[in-house]
N, CA, C and O atoms as a GROMACS GRO file, in nm:
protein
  300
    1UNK      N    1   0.084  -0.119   0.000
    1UNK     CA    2   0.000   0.000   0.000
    1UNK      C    3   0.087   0.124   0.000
    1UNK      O    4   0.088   0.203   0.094
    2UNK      N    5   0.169   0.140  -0.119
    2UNK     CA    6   0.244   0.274  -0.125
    2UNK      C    7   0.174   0.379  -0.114
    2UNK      O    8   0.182   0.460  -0.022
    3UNK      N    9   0.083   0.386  -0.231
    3UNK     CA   10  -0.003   0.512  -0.220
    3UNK      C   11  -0.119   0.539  -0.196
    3UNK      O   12  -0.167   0.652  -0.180
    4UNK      N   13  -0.186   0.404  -0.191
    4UNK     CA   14  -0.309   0.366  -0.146
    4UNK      C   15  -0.353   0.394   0.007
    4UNK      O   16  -0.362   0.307   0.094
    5UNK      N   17  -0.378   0.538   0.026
    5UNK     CA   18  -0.416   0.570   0.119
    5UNK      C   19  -0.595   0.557   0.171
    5UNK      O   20  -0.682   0.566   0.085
    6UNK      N   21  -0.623   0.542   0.286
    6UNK     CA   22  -0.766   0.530   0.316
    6UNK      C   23  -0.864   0.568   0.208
    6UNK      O   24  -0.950   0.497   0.157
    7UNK      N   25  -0.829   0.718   0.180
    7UNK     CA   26  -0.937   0.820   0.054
    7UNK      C   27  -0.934   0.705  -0.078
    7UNK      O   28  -1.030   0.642  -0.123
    8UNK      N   29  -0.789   0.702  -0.123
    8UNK     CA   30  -0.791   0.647  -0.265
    8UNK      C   31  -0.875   0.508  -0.290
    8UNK      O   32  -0.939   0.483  -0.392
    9UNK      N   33  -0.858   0.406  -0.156
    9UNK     CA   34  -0.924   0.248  -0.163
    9UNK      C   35  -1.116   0.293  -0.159
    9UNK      O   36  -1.220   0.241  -0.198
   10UNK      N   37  -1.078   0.412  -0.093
   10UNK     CA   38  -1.261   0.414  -0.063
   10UNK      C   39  -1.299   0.483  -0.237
   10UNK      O   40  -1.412   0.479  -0.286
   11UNK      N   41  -1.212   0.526  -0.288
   11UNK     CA   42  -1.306   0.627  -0.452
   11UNK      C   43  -1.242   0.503  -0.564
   11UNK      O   44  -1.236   0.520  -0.686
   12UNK      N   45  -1.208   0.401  -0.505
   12UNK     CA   46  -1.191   0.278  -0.590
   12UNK      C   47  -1.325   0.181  -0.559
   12UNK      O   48  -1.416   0.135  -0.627
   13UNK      N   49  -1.306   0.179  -0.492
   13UNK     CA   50  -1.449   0.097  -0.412
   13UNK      C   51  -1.601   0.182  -0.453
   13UNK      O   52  -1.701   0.112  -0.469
   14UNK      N   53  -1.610   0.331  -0.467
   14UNK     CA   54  -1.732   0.362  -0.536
   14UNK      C   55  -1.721   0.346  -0.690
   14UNK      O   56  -1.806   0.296  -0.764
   15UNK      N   57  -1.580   0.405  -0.730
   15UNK     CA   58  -1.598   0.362  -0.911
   15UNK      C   59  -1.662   0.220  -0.946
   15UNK      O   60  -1.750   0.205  -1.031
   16UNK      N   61  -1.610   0.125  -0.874
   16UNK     CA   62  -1.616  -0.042  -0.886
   16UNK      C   63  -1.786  -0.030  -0.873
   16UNK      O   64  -1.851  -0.029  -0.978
   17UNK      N   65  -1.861  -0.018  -0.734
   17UNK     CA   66  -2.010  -0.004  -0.771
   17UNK      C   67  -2.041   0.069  -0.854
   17UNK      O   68  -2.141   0.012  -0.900
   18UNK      N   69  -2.027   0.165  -0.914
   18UNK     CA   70  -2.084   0.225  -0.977
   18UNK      C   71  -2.101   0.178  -1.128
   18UNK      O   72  -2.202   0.193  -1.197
   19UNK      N   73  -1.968   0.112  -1.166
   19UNK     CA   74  -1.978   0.004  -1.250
   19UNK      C   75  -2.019  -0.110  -1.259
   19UNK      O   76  -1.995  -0.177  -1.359
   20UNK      N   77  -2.088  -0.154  -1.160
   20UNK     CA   78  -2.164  -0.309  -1.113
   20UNK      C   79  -2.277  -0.215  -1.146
   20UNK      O   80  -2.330  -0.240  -1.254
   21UNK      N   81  -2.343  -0.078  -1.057
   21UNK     CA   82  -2.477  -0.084  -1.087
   21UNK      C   83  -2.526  -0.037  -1.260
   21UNK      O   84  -2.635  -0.072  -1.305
   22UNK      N   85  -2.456   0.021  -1.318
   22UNK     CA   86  -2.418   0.004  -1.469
   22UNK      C   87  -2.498  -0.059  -1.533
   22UNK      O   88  -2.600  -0.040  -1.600
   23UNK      N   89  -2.393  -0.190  -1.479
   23UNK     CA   90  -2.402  -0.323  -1.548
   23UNK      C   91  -2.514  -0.380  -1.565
   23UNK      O   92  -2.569  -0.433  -1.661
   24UNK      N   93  -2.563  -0.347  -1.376
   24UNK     CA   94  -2.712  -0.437  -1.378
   24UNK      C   95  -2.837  -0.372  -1.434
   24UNK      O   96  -2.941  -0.424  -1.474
   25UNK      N   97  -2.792  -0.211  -1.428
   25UNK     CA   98  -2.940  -0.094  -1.578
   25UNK      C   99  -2.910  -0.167  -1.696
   25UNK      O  100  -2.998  -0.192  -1.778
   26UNK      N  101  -2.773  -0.208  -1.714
   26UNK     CA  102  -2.785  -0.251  -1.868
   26UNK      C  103  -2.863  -0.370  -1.877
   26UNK      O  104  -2.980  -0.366  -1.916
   27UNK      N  105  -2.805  -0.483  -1.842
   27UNK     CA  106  -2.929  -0.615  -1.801
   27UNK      C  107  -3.031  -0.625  -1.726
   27UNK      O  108  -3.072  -0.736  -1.693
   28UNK      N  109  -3.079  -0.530  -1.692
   28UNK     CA  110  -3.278  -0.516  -1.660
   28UNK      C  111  -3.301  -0.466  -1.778
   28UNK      O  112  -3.396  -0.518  -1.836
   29UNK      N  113  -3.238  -0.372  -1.839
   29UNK     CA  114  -3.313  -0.289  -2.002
   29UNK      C  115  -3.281  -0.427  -2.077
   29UNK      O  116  -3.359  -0.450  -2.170
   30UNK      N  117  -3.215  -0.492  -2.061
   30UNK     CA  118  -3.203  -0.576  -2.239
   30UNK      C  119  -3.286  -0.725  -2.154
   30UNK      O  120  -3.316  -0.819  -2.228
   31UNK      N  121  -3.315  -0.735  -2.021
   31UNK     CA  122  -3.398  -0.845  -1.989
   31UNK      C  123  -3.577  -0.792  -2.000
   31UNK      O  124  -3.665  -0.872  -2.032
   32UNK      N  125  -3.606  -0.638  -1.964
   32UNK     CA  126  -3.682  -0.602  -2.020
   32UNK      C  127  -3.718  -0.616  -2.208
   32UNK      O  128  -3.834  -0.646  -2.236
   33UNK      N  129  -3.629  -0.595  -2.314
   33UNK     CA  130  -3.652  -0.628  -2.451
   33UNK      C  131  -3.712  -0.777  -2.477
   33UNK      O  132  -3.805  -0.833  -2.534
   34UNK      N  133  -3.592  -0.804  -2.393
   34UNK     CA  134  -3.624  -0.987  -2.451
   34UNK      C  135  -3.777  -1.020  -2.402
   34UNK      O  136  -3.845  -1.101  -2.465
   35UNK      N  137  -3.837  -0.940  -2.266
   35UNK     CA  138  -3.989  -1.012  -2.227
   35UNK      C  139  -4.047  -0.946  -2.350
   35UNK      O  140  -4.130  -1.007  -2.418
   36UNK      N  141  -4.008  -0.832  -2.380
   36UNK     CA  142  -4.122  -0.803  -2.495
   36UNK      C  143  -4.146  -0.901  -2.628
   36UNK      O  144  -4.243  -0.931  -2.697
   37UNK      N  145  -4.002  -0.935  -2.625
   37UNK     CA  146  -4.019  -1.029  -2.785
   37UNK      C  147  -4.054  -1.129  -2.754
   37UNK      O  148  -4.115  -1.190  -2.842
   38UNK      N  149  -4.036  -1.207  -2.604
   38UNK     CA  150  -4.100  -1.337  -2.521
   38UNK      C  151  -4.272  -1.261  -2.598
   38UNK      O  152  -4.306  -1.291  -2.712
   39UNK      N  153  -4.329  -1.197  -2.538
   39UNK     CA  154  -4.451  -1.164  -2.536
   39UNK      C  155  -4.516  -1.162  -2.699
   39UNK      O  156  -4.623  -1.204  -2.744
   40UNK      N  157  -4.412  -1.102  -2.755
   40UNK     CA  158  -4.442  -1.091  -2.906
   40UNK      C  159  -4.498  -1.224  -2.970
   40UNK      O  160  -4.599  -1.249  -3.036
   41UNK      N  161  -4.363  -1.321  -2.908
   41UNK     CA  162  -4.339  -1.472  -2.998
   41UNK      C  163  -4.472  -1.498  -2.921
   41UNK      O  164  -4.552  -1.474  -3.011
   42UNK      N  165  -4.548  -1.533  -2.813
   42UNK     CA  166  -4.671  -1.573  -2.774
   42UNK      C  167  -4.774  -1.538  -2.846
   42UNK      O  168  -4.856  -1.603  -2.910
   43UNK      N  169  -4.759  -1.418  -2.826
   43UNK     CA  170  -4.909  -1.365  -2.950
   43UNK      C  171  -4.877  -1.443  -3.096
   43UNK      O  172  -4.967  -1.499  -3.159
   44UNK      N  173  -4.780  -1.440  -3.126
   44UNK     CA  174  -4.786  -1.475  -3.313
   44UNK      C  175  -4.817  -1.607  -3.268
   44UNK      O  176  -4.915  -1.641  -3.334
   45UNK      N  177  -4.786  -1.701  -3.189
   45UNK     CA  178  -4.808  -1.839  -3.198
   45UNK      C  179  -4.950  -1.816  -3.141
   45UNK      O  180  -5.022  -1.899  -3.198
   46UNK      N  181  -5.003  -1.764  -3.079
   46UNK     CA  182  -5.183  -1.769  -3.033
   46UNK      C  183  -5.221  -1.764  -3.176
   46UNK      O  184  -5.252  -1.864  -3.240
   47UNK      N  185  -5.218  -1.640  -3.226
   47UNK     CA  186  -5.264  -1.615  -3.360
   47UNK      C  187  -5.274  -1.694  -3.503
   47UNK      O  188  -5.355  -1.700  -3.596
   48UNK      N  189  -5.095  -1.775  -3.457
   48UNK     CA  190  -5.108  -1.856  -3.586
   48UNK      C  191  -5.178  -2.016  -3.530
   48UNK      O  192  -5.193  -2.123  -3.589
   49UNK      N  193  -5.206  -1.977  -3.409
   49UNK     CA  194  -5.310  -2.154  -3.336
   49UNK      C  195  -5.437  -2.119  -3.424
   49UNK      O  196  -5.453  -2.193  -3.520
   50UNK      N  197  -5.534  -2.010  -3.405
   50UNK     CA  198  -5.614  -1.926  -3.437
   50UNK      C  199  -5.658  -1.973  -3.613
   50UNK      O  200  -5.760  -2.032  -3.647
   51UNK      N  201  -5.538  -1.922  -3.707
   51UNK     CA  202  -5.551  -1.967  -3.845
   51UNK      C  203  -5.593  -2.099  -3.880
   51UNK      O  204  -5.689  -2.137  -3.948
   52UNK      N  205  -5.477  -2.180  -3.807
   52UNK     CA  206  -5.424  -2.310  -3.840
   52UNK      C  207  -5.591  -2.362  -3.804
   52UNK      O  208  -5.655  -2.416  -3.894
   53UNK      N  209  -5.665  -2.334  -3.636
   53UNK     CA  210  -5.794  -2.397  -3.634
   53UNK      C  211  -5.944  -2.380  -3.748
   53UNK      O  212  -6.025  -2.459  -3.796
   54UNK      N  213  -5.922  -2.222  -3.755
   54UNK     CA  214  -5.980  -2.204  -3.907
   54UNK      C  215  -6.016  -2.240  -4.034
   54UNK      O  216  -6.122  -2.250  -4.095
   55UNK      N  217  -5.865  -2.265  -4.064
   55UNK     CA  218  -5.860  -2.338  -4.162
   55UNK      C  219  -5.883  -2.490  -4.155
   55UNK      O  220  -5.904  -2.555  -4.257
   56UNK      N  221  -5.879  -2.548  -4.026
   56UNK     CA  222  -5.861  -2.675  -4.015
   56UNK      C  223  -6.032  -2.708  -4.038
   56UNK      O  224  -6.097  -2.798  -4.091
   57UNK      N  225  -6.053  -2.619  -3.988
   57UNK     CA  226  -6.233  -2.647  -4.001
   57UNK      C  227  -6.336  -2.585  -4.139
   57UNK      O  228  -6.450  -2.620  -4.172
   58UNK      N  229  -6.251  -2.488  -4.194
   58UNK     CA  230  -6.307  -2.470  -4.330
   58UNK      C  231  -6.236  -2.574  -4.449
   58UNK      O  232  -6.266  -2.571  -4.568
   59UNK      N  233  -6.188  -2.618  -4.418
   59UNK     CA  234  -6.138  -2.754  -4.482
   59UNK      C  235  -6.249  -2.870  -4.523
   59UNK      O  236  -6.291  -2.922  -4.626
   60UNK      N  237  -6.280  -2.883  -4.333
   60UNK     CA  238  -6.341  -3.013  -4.314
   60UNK      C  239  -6.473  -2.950  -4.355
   60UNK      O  240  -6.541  -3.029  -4.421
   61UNK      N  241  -6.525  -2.844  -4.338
   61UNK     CA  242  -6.657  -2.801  -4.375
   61UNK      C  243  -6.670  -2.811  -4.552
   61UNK      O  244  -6.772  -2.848  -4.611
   62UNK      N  245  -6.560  -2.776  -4.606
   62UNK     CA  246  -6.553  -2.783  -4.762
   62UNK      C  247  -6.592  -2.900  -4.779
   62UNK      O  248  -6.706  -2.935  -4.812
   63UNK      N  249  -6.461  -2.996  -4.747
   63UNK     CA  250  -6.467  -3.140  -4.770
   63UNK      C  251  -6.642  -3.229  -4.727
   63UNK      O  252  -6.680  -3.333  -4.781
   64UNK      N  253  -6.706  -3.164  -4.636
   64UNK     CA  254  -6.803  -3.220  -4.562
   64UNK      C  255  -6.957  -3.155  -4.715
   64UNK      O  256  -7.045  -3.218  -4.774
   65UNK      N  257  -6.931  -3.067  -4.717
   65UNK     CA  258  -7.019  -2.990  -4.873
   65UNK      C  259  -6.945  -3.089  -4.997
   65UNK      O  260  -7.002  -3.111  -5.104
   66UNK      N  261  -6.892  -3.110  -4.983
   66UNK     CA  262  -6.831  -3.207  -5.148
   66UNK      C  263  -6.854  -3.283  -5.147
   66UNK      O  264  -6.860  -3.333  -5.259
   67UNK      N  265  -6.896  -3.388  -5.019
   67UNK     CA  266  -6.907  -3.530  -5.018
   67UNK      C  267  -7.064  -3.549  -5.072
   67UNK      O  268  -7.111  -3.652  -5.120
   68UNK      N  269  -7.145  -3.394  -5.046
   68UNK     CA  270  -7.255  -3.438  -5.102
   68UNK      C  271  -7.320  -3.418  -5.237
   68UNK      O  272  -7.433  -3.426  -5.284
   69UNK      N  273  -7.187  -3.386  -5.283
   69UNK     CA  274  -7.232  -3.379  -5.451
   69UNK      C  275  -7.142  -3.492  -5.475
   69UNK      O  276  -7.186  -3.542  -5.578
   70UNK      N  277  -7.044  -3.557  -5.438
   70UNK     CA  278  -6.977  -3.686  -5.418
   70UNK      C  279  -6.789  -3.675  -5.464
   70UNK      O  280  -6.710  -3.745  -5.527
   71UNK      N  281  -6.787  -3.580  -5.407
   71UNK     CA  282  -6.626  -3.522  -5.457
   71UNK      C  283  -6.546  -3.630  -5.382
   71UNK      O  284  -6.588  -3.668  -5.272
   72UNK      N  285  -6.465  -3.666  -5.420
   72UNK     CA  286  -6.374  -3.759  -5.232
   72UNK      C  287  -6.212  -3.626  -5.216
   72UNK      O  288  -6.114  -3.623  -5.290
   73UNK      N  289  -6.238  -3.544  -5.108
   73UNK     CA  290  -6.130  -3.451  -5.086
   73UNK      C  291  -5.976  -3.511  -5.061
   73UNK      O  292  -5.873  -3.478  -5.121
   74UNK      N  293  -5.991  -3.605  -4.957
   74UNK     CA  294  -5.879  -3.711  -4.933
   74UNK      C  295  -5.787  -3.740  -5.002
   74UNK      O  296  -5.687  -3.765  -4.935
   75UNK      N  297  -5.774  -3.749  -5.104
   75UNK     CA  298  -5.710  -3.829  -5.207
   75UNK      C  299  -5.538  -3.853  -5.118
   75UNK      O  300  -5.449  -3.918  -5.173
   0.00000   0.00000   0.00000
């Protein structure tokens, strides 16, 4: 401890937090982004459940109207 007097270890010791608490604004903001795109990717997959059932049933409703003019949809 040449020059490392009491003052100097203590304004080393606030730079050091001050760079930890930094760190941790930076990773709450970019753990905040990611819930949004978490949230994003949920909705598009609700939405594309949504289509996929739609269609799954205007399908079978087509197919269910064809059978009675005698189409076979299946093939």
């Amino acid at each position: 401890m040449d020059n490392a007097g009491p003052g100097k270890i203590i304004e080393a010791m606030v730079r050091k937090v001050e760079r930890i608490e930094t760190n941790v604004d930076w990773i709450k903001g970019s753990m905040e982004k990611d819930e949004k795109h978490f949230d994003q990717i949920y909705r598009n997959k609700e939405e594309i459940q949504k289509v996929k059932t739609i269609g799954g049933v205007l399908f079978a409703i087509t197919g269910f109207v064809a059978s009675f003019f005698g189409f076979n949809v299946n093939k």
